[in-house]
Structure formats: structure tokens, C-alpha cells
N, CA, C and O of each residue as an XYZ file, in Angstrom:
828
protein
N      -2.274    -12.191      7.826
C      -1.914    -10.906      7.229
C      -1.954     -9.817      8.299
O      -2.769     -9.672      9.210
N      -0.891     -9.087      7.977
C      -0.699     -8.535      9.276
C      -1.746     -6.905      9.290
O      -1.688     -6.298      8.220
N      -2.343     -6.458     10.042
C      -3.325     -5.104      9.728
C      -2.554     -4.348      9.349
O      -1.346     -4.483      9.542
N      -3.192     -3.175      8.590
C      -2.592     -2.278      8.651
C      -2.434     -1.221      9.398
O      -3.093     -1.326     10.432
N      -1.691      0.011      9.302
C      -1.768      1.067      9.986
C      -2.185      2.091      9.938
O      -1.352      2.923     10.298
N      -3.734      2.769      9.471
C      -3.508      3.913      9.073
C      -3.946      4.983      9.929
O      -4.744      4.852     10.856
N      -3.380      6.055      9.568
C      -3.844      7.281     10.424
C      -4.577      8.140      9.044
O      -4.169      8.328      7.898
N      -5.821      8.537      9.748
C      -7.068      9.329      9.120
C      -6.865     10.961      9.484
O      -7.021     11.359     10.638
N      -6.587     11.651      8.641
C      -7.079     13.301      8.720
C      -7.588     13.961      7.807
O      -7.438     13.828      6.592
N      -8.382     14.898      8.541
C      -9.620     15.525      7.700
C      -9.194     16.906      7.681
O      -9.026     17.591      8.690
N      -8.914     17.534      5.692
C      -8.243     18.361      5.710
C      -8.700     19.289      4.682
O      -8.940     18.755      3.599
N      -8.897     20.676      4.765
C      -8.965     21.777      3.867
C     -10.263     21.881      4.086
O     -11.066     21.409      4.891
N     -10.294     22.845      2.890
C     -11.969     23.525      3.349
C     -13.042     22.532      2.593
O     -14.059     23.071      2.153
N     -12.903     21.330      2.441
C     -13.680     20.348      1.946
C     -13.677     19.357      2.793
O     -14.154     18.311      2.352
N     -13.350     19.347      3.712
C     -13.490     18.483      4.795
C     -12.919     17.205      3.846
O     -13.726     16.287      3.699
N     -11.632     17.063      3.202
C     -11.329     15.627      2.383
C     -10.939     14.755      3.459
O     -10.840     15.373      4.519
N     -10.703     13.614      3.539
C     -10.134     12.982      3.932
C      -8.793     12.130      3.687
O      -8.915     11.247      2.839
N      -7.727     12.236      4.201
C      -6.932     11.907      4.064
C      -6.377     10.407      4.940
O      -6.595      9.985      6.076
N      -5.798     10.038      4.102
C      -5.368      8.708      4.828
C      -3.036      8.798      4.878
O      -2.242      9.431      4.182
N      -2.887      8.061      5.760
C      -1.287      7.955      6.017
C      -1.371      6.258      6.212
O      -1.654      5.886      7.351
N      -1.207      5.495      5.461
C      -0.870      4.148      5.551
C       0.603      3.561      6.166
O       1.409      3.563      5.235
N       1.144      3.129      7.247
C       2.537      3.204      8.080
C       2.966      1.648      7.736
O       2.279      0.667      8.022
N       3.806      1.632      7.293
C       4.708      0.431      6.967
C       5.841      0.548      7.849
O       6.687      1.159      7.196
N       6.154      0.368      8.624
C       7.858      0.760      8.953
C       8.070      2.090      9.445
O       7.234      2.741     10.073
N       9.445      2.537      9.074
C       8.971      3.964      8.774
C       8.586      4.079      7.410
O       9.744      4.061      6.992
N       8.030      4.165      6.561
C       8.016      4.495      5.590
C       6.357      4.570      4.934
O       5.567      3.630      5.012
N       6.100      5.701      4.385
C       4.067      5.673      4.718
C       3.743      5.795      3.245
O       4.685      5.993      2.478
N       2.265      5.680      2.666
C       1.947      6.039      1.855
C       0.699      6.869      2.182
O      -0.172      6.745      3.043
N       0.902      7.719      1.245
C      -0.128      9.087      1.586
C      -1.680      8.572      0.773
O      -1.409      8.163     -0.356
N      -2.277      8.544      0.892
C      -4.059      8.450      0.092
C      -4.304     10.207     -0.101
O      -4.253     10.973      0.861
N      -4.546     10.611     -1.381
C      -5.460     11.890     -0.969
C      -4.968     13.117      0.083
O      -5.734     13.649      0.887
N      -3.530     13.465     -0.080
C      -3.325     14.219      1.008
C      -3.329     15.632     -0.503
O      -2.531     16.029     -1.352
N      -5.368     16.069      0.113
C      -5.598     17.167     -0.365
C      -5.168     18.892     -0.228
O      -5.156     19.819     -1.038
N      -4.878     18.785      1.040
C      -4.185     20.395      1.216
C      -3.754     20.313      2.569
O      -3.862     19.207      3.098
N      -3.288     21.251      3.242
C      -2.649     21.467      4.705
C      -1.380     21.193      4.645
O      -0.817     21.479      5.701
N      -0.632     20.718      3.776
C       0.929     19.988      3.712
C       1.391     19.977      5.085
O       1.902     18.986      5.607
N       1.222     21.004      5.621
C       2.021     21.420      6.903
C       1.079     20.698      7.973
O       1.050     21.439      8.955
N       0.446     19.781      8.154
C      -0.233     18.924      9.374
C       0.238     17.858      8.695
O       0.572     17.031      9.543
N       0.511     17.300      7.232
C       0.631     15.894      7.595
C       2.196     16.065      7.559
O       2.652     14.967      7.879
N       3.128     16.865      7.335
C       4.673     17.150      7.884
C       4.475     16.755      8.974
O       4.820     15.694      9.495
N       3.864     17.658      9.399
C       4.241     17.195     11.351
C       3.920     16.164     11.524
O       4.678     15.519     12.247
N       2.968     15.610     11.120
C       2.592     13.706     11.225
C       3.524     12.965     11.130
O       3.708     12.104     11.989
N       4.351     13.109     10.062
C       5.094     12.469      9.616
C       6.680     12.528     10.417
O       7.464     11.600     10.614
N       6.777     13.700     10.710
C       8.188     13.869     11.429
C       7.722     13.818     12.677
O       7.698     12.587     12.658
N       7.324     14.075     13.764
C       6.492     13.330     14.751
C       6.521     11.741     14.819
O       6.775     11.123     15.853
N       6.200     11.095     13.470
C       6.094      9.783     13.953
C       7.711      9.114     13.169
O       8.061      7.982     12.836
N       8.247     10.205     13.127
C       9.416      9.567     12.259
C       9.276      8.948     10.720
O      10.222      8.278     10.306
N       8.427      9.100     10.090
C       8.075      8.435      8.984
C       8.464      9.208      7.649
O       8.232     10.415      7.578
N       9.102      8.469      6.503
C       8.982      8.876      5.327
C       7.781      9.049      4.591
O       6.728      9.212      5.207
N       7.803      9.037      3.398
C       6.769      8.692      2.014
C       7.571      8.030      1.087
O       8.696      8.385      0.735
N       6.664      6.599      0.526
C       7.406      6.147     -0.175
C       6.711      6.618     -1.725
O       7.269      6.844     -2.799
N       4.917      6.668     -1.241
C       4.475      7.112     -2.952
C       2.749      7.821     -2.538
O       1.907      7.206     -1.883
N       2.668      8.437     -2.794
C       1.035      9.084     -2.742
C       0.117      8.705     -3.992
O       0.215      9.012     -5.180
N      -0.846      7.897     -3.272
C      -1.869      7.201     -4.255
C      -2.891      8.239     -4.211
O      -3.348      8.728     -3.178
N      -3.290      8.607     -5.670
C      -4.434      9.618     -5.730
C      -5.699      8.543     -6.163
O      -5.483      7.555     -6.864
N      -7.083      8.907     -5.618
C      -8.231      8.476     -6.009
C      -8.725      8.762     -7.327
O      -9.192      8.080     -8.239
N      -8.389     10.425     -7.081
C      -9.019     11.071     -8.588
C      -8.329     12.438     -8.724
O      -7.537     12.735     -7.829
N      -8.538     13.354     -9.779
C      -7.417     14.446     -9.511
C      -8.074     15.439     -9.227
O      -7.577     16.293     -9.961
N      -9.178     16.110     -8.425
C     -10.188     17.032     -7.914
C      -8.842     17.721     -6.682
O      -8.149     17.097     -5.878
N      -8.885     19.047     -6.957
C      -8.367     19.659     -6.233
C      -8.243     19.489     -4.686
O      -7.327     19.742     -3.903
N      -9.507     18.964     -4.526
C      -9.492     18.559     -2.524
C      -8.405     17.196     -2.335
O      -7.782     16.678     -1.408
N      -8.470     17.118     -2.838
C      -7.419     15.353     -3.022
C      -5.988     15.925     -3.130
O      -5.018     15.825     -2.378
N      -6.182     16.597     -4.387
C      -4.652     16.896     -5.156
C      -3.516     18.472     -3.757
O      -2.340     18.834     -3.804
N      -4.154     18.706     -3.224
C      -4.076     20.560     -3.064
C      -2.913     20.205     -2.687
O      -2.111     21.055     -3.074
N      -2.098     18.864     -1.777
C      -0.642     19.091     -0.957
C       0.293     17.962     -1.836
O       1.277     17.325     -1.461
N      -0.181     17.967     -2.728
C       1.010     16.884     -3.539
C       1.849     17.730     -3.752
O       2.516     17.684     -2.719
N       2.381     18.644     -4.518
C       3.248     19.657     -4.833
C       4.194     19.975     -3.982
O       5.354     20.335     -4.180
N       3.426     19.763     -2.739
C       4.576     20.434     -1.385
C       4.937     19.234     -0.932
O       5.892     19.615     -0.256
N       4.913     17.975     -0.767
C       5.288     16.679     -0.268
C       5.769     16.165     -1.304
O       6.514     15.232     -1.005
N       5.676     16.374     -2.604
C       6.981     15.621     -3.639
C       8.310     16.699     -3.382
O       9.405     16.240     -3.056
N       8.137     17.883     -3.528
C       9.510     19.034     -3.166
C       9.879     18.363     -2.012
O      10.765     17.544     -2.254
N       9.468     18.402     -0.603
C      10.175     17.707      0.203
C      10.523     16.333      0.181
O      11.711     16.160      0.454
N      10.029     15.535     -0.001
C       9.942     13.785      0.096
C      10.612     13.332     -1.298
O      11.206     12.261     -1.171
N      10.664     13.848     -2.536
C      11.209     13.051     -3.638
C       9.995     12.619     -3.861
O       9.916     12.761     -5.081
N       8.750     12.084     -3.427
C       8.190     10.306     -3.535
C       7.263     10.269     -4.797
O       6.767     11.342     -5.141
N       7.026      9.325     -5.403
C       6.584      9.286     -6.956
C       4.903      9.182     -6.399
O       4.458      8.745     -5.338
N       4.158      9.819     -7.679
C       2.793      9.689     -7.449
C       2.262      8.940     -8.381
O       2.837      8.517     -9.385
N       0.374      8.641     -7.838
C      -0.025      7.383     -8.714
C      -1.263      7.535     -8.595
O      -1.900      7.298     -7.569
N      -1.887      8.108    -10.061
C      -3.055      8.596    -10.849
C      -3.422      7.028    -12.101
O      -2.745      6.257    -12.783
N      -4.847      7.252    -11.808
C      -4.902      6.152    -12.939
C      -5.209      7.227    -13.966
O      -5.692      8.310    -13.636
N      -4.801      6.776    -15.706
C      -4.422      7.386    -16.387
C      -5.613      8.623    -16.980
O      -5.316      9.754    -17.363
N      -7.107      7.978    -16.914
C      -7.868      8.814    -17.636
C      -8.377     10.023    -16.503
O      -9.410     10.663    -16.698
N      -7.588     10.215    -15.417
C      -7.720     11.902    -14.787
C      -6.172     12.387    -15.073
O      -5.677     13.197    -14.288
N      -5.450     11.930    -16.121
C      -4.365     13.459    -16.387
C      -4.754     14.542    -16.671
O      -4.176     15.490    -16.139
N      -5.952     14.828    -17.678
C      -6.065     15.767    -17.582
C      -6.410     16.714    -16.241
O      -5.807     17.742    -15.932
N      -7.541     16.102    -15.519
C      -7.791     16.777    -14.730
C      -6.830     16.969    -13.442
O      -7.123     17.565    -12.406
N      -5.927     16.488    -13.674
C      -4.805     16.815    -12.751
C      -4.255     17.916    -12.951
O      -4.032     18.680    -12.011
N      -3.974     18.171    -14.044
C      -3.377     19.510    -14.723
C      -4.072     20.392    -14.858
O      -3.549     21.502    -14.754
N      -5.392     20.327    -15.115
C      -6.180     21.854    -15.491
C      -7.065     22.106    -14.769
O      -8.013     21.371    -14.494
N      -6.814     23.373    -14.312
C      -7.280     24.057    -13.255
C      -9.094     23.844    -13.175
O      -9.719     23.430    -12.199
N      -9.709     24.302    -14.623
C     -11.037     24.683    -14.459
C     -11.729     22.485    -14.470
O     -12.899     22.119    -14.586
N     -10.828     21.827    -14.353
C     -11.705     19.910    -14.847
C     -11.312     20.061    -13.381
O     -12.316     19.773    -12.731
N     -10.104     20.445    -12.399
C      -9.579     19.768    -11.564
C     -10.677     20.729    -10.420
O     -10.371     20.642     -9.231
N     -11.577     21.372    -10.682
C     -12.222     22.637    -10.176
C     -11.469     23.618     -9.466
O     -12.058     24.621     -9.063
N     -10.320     23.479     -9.268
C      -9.479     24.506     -8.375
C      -9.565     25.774     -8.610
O      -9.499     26.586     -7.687
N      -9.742     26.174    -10.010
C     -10.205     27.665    -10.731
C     -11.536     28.342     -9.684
O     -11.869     29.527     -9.686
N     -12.120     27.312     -8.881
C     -12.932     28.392     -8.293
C     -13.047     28.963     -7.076
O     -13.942     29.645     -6.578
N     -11.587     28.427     -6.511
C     -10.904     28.979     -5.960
C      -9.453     29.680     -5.764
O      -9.376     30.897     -5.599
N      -8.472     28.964     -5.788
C      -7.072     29.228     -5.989
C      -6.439     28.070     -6.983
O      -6.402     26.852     -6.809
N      -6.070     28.675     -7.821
C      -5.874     27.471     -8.963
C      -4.801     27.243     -8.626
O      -4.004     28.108     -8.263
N      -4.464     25.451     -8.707
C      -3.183     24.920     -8.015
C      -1.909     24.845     -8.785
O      -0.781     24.884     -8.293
N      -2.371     24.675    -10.707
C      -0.916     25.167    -11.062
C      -0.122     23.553    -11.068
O       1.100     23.553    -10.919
N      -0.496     22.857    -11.159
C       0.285     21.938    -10.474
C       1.504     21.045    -11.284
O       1.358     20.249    -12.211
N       2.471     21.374    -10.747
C       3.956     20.884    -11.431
C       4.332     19.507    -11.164
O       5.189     19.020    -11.902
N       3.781     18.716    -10.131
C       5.028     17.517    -10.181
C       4.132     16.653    -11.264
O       2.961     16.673    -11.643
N       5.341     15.866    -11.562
C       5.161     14.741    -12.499
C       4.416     13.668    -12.261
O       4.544     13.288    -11.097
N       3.675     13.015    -12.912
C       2.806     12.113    -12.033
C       3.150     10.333    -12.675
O       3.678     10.255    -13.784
N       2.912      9.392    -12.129
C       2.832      8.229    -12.771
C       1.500      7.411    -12.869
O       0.951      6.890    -11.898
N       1.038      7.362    -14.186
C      -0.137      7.469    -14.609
C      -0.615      5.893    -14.177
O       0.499      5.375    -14.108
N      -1.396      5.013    -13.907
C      -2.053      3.925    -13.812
C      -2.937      2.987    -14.353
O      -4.046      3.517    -14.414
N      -2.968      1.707    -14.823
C      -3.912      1.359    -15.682
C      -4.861      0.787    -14.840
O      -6.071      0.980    -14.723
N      -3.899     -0.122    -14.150
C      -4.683     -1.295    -13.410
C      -4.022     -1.236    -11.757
O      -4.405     -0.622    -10.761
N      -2.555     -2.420    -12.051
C      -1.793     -2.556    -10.788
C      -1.184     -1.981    -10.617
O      -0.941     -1.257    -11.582
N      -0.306     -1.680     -9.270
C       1.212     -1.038     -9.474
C       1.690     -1.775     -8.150
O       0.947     -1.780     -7.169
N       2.913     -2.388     -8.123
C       3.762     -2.994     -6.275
C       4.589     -1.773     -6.448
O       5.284     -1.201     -7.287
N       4.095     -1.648     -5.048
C       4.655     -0.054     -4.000
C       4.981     -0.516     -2.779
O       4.034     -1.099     -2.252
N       5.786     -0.484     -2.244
C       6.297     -0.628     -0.915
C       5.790     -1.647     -0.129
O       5.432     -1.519      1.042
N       5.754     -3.017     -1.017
C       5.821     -4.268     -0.897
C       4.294     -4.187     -0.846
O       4.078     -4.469      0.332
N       3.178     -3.984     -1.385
C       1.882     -3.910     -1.471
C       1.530     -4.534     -3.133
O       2.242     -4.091     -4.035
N       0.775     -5.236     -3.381
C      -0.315     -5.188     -4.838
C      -1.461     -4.115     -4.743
O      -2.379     -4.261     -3.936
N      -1.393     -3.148     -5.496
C      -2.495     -2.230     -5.079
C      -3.545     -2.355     -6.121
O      -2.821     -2.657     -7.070
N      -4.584     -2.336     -6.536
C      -5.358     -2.318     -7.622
C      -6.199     -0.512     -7.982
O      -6.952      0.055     -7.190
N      -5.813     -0.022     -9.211
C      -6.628      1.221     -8.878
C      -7.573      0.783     -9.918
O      -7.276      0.945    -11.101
N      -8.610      0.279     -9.596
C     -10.051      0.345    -10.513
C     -11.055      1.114    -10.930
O     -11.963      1.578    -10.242
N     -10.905      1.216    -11.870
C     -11.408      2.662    -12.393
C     -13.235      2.658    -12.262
O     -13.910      1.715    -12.675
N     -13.646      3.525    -11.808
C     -15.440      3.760    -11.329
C     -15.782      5.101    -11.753
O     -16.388      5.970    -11.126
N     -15.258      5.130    -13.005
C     -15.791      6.761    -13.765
C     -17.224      6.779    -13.476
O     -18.079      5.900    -13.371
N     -17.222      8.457    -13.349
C     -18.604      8.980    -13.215
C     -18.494     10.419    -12.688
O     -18.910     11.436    -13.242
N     -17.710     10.287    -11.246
C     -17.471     11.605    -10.432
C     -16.372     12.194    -11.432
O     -16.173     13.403    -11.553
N     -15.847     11.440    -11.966
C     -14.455     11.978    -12.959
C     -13.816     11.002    -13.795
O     -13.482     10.079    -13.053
N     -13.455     10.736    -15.081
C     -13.289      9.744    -15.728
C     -12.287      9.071    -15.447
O     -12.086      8.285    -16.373
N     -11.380      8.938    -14.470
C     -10.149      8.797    -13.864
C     -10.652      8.379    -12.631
O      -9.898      7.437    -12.388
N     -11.454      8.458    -11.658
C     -12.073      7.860    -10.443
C     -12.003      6.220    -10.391
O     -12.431      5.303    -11.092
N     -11.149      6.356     -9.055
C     -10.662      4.490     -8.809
C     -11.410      4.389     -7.353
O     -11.690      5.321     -6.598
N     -11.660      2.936     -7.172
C     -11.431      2.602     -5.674
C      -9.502      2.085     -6.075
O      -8.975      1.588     -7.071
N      -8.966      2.531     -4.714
C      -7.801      2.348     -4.315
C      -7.699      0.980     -3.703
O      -8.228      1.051     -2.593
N      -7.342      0.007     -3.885
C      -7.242     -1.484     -3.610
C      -6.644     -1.907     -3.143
O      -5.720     -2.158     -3.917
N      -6.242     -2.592     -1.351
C      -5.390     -3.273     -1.381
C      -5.966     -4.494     -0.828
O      -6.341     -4.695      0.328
N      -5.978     -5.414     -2.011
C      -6.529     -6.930     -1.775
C      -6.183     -7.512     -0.511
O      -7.004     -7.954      0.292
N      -5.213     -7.500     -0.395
C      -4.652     -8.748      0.544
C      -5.182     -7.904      2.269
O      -5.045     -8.512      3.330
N      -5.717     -6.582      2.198
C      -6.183     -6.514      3.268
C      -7.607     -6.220      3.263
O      -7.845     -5.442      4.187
N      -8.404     -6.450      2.761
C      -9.438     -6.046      2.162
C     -10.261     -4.504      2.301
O     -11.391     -4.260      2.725
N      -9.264     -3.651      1.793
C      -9.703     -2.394      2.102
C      -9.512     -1.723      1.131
O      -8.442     -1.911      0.551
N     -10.549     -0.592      0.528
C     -10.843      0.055     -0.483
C     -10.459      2.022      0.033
O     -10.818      2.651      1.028
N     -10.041      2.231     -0.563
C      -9.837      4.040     -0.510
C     -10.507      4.360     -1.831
O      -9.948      4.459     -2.923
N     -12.331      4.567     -1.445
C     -13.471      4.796     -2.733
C     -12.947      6.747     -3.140
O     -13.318      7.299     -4.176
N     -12.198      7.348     -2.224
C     -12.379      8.673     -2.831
C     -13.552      8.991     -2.850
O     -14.241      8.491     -1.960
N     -14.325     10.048     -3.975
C     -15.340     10.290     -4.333
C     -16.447      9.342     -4.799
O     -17.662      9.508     -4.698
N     -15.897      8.497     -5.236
C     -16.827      7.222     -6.212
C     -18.186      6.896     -5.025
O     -19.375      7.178     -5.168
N     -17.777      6.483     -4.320
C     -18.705      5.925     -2.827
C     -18.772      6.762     -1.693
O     -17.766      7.442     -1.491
N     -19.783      6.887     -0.847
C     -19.416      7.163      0.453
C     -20.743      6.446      0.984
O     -21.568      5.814      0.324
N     -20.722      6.771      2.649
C     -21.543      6.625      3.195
C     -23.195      6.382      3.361
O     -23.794      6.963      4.266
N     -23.698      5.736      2.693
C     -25.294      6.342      2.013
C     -25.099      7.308      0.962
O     -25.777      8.332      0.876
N     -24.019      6.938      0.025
C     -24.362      8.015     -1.241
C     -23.265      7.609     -2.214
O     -22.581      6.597     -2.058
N     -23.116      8.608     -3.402
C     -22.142      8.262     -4.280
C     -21.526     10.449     -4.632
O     -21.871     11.590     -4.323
N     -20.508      9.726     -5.420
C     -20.058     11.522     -5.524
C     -20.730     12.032     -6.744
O     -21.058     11.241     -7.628
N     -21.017     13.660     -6.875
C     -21.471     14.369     -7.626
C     -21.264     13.689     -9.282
O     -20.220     13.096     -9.553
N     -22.099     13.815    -10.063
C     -21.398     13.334    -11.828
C     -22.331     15.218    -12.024
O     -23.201     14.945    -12.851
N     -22.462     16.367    -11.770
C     -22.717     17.318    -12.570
C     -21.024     18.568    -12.507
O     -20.979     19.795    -12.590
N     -20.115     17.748    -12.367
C     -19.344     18.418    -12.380
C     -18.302     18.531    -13.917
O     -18.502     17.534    -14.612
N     -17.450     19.345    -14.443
C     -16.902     19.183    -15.834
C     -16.040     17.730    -15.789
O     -15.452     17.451    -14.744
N     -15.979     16.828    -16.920
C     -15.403     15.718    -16.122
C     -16.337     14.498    -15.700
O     -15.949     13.350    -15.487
N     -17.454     14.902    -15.632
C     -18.134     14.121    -14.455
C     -19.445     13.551    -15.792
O     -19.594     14.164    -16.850
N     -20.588     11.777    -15.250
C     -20.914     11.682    -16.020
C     -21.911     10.872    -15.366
O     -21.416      9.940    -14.732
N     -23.347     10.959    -15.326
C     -24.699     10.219    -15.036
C     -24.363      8.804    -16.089
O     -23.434      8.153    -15.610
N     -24.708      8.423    -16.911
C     -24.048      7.493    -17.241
C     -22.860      6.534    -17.169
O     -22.999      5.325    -17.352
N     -21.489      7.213    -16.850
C     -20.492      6.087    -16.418
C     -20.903      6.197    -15.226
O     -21.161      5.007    -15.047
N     -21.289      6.910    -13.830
C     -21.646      6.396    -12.516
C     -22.639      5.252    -12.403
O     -22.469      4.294    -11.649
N     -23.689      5.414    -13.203
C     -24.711      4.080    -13.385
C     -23.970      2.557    -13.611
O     -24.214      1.512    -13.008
N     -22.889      2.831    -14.793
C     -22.006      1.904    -14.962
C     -21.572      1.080    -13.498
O     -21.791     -0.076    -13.135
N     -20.896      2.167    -12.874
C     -19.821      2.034    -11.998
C     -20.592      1.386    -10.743
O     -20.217      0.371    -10.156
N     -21.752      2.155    -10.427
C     -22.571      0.908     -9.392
C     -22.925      0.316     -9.271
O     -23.277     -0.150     -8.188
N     -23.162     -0.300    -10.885
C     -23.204     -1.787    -11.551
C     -22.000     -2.579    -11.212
O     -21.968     -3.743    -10.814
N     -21.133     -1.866    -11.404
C     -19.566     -2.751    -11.271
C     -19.374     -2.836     -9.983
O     -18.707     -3.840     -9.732
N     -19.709     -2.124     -8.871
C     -19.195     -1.966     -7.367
C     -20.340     -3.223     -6.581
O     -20.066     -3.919     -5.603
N     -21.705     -3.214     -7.409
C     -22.545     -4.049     -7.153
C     -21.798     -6.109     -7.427
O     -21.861     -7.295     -7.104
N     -21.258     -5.184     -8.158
C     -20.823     -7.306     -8.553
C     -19.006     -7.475     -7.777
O     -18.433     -8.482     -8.193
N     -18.359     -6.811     -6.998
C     -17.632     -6.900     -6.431
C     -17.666     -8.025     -5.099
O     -18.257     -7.827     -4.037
N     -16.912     -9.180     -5.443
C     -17.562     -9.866     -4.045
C     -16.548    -10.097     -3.149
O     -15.369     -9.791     -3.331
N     -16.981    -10.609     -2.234
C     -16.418    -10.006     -0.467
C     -16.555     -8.762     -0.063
O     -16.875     -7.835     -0.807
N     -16.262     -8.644      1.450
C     -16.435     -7.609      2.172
C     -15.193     -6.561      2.219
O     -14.101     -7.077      2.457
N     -15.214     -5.580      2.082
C     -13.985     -4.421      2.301
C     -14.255     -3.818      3.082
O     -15.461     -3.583      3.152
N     -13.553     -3.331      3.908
C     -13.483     -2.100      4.628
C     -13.179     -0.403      3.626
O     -12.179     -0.171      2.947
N     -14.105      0.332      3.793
C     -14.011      1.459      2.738
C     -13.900      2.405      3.265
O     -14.862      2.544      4.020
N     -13.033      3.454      3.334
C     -12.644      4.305      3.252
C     -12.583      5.370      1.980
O     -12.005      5.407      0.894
N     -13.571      6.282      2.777
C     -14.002      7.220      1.476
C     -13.433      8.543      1.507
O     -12.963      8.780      2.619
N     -13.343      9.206      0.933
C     -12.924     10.621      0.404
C     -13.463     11.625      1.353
O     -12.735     12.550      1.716
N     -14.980     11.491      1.890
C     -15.267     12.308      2.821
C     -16.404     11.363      3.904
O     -17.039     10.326      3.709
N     -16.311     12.091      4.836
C     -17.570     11.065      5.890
C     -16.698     10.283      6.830
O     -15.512     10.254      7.157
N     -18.028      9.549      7.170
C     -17.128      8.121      8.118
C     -17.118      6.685      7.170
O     -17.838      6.405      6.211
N     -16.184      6.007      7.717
C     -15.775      4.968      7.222
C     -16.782      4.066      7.046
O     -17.653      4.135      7.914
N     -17.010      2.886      5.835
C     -18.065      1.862      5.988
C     -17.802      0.767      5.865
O     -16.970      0.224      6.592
N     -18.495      0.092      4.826
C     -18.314     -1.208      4.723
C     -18.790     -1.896      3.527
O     -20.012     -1.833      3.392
N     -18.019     -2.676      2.423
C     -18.674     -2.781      0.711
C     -20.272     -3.766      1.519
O     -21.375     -3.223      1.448
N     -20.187     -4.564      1.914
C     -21.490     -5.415      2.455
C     -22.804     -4.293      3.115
O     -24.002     -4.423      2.862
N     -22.395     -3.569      3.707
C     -23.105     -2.414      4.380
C     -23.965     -0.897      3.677
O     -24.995     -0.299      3.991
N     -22.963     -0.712      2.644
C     -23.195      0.348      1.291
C     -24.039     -0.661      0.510
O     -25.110     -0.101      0.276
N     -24.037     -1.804      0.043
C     -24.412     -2.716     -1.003
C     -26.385     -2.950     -0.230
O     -27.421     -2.738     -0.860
N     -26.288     -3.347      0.996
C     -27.690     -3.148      2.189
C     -27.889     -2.141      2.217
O     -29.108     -2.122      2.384
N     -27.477     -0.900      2.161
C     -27.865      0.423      2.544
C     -28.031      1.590      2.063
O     -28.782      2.443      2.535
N     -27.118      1.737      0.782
C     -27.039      2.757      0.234
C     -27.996      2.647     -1.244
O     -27.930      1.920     -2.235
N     -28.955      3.834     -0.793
C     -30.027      3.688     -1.734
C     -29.551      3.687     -3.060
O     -30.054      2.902     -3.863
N     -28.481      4.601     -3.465
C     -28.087      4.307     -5.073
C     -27.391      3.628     -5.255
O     -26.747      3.965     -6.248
N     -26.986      2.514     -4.746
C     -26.877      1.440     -5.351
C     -28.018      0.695     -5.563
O     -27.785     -0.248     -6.319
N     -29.255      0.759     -5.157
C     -30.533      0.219     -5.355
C     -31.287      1.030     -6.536
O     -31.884      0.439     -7.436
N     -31.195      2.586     -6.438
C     -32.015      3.266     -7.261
C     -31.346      3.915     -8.761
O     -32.021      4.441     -9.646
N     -30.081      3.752     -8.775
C     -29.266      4.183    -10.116
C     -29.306      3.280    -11.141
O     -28.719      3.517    -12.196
């Protein structure tokens, strides 16, 4: 299986992380939360389209540059279904407490799978940070885009509207019985590892 390609940038005043996955020319965006205008130049720079932008969850740091990369690009987006709301409303998506995003494009909602630009992707849902919170899946390379759900020695906030101490308990139950190793890529921080978080990260031991 051949690796993949991705290019990592860290963007807006949340330090999100963004991912550019390169097929060809043709890329898929992870989480391209705000800056529109750095991952343009990424993209025309490396010659590359968009074929579809996979969202983790719909929290404004994630969501902030979809709006401006579907107007230019056409490319369809992909929310698993229980964060529509918070895609749309300003005060779930928290954007109200800053510049509310308003946000117009159309989205394509997710249950489970979706094949995108010759990929099986899995978005598995790990409510807690937001009832709509996936790891982003692509099996066949074993790499996870956790978003908020996971990071580094930790897990994401549940005191937010949206958000829930109970389904996160769930969810690190479920991330706990996941077997093999992934490479993870999270929403903010540095990159880890499902074997490494599972040894290391205290809440998965203490939740």
C-alpha cells in the first residue's frame, strides 16, 4: 500500500490543525479551519485540486475555511450526521464568541462509510466533545484524523454546548477496544500513535 501524502498546517487563532491529503493532483482537505488563503496557496503552488473536505466535527476551528474553498473548488463536504446542527448554529458551533461564521455551503451528512477519491474512509462516531465527533478513518493505511476526540496525553473538552461527560466515557471505552496500531493525527498538538495514547494517555486509564 502505497503511503500517503500529507501536508500538516496549523491554522487560526486555535492553533487547529489541518491536514491536505495529495493523491495525484487532486487533495482532500481534513479540518481546513480558517486562513483559506494559506491553504490556496498550498494548493496552487503544488498544483493541486480538492476533491472533498472531510470534517471531524463541526466546531468553528475546523469549520472557519469551508465556505471559501467550496466557492472556489466546487468540492462536496463530509460531516457525520449527528453535528448538523452544530455546523449551522453559530452559538453549538461556538463561533458566536467570536465572529459567527454564518455558514452556507451544503454539506453531505455521514453515517458510517463514504469512497472518495478512490479511498474507503470510515467516520466513527466518538461523541462526547460534540455528538457528531468521528475519528476520520482510512483503514487501508492505518491512520486516524481523531479531531478533537483524542490528542496527545488527553481527550477534547465535553463542558462545551453539544458536548457530554458521559458519551466521552463511552467513547474511550470504544477507542480502548480498537485493535491495531494507527497513526493519529489530531485536531491540535503533535501527532501520535493509537498503541502509544492506549500506554500513555491517562484518560484512557482514568475515565
Amino acid at each position: 500500500m502505497e503511503e500517503l501524502k500529507i501536508k500538516h498546517m496549523t491554522l487560526g487563532q486555535m492553533a487547529t490543525n489541518c491536514y491536505i491529503i495529495e493523491n495525484g493532483n487532486q487533495s482532500l482537505i481534513v479540518d481546513p479551519g480558517a486562513e483559506s488563503e494559506k491553504i490556496i496557496q498550498y494548493l496552487n503552488e503544488n498544483h493541486l485540486n480538492i476533491s472533498a473536505i472531510l470534517l471531524t466535527h463541526g466546531h468553528f476551528d475546523h469549520i472557519g475555511a469551508v465556505d471559501d474553498l467550496v466557492n472556489k473548488y466546487q468540492c462536496s463536504v463530509y460531516l457525520h450526521e449527528r453535528d448538523y446542527n452544530c455546523f449551522y448554529d453559530d452559538d453549538i458551533n461556538l463561533s458566536n464568541y467570536s465572529k459567527p461564521l454564518n455558514m452556507q455551503t451544503k454539506i453531505t451528512l455521514v453515517k458510517d462509510f463514504i469512497e472518495c477519491a478512490g479511498f474507503k474512509i470510515q467516520f466513527l462516531n466518538l461523541p462526547g466533545h460534540t455528538h457528531g465527533s468521528c475519528f476520520v478513518i482510512f483503514q487501508d493505511h492505518h491512520i486516524i484524523f481523531s479531531g478533537d476526540v483524542i490528542f496527545k496525553g488527553a481527550v477534547g473538552r465535553y463542558d462545551f454546548p453539544n458536548s457530554s461527560l458521559e458519551e466521552t466515557i463511552a467513547s474511550i471505552e470504544k477507542i480502548k477496544g480498537i485493535s491495531g496500531n494507527y497513526l493519529i493525527y489530531p485536531g491540535h498538538g503533535p501527532s501520535t500513535t493509537l498503541d502509544d495514547e492506549k500506554r500513555n494517555n491517562p484518560y484512557l486509564n482514568r475515565l
